[in-house]
C-alpha angles and dihedrals in degrees: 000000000000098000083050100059084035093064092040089057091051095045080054096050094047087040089062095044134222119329105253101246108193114211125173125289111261090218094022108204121247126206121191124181114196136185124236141162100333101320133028150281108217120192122177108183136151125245122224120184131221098229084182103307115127095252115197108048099022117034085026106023134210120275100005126120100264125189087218095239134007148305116008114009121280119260127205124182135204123205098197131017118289154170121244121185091357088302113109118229132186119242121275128070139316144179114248112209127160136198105215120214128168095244104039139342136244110227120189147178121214147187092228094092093146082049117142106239091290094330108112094024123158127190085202095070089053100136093182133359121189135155124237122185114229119224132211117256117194096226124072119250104209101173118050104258138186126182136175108226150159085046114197128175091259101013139055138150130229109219118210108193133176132146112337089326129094129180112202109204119186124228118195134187132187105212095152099099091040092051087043089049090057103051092040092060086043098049081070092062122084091249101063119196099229092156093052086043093052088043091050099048095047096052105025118025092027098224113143100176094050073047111058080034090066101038093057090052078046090053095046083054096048108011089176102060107118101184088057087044084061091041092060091042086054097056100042082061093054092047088048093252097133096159094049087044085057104053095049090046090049085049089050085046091057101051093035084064097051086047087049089226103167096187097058087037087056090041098050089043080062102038092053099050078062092048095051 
């Protein structure tokens, strides 16, 4: 009887299976949002690791479609129109592959973003191809890594790194007709953005005199203001106007002291050893 129920219970184990046991990724996936320009740059990707193995030229060979990393294909996806490796895409997702070489990389964008890994793969959905040249690091990258860096307001790189090998890729975004279309709709309001407007033309128009022009309506509207005080003072320097220069930053001095901002005393002190 025992040997009976003993069997049964072991016709019912096996019946219901094995228990689901989760355990961690071996290439765990990585997914990194950053900002950039006024919108993102989205790249979901899976990180292998090297666990001693030669990795280019051997577990990704050279001159093979390569998912740049594991598991399903890297995605990476644009908010706003852009231009990668010195091609200009439109906004959405796309697949990331790369084809290594010692010399230099392939690096393209493609349609197959539900791609498995390179299975499924089309050159003709190839949206851009460009080549990139990798460069040698002296530490050792074990675990498969990508990173968005050096982050400007139209400019930023993507860094492939693995092993003693990185691949630097440029990202580039024009935001300066959007930013223009903006103040100029609000310009027509009854709060005007002089500052923004100052702050726009200076670093990114490049127009010192619709700049000082703006911060000084900013300034009537907020005389005590000492950081925009520092920023006039910034940009008649630029122009050659030192005096000028000196007599703002003395201004932003002044209230920075009342204030007791450490930070714009210490930035005008230095400002106005430059100026003398």
């Amino acid at each position: 009887m025992k040997k009976i129920l003993f069997g049964s219970l072991c016709c019912i184990i096996c019946a219901t299976g094995v228990a689901q046991v989760k355990m961690p990724a071996p290439s765990p996936t990585q997914t990194i949002k950053q900002d950039f320009g006024m919108g993102s740059i989205e790249l979901k990707y899976s990180r292998p690791s090297a666990k001693g193995r030669t990795v280019y030229g051997d577990l990704v060979p050279f001159k093979k479609l390569w998912r740049t990393g594991a598991n399903s294909a890297t995605v990476i996806r644009f908010s706003d129109p852009a231009e990668i490796g010195g091609k200009k895409i439109d906004s959405g997702s796309y697949a990331l592959y790369s084809i290594p070489g010692f010399e230099s990389w392939e690096i393209i964008l493609n349609k197959g973003v539900t791609n498995s890994g390179t299975s499924g793969y089309k050159e003709s959905d190839d949206v851009v191809r460009f080549r990139v040249e990798p460069t040698k690091i002296k530490s050792n990258i074990e675990t498969f890594t990508m990173q968005f860096a050096d982050i400007k307001p139209e400019t930023c790189e993507l860094h492939i790194m693995w092993e003693k090998t990185a691949v630097i890729i440029p990202i580039k975004v024009d935001i300066k007709e959007k930013v223009k279309a903006q103040l100029d709709a609000a310009m027509l309001t009854d709060k005007k953005p002089y500052w923004q407007a100052a702050q726009f033309y200076h670093e990114y128009d490049k127009n010192s005199a619709k700049a000082l022009e703006n911060v000084t309506k900013a300034l009537e509207q907020n005389p005590k203001a000492f950081w925009m005080w520092l920023y006039k003072a910034k940009i008649q320097q630029e122009a050659g106007d030192n005096a000028g220069a000196m007599i703002s930053s003395q201004e932003s001095l002044k209230l920075a002291t009342e204030e007791k901002n450490d930070d714009y005393i210490k930035m005008n002190v230095e400002l106005q050893k430059k100026l003398k």
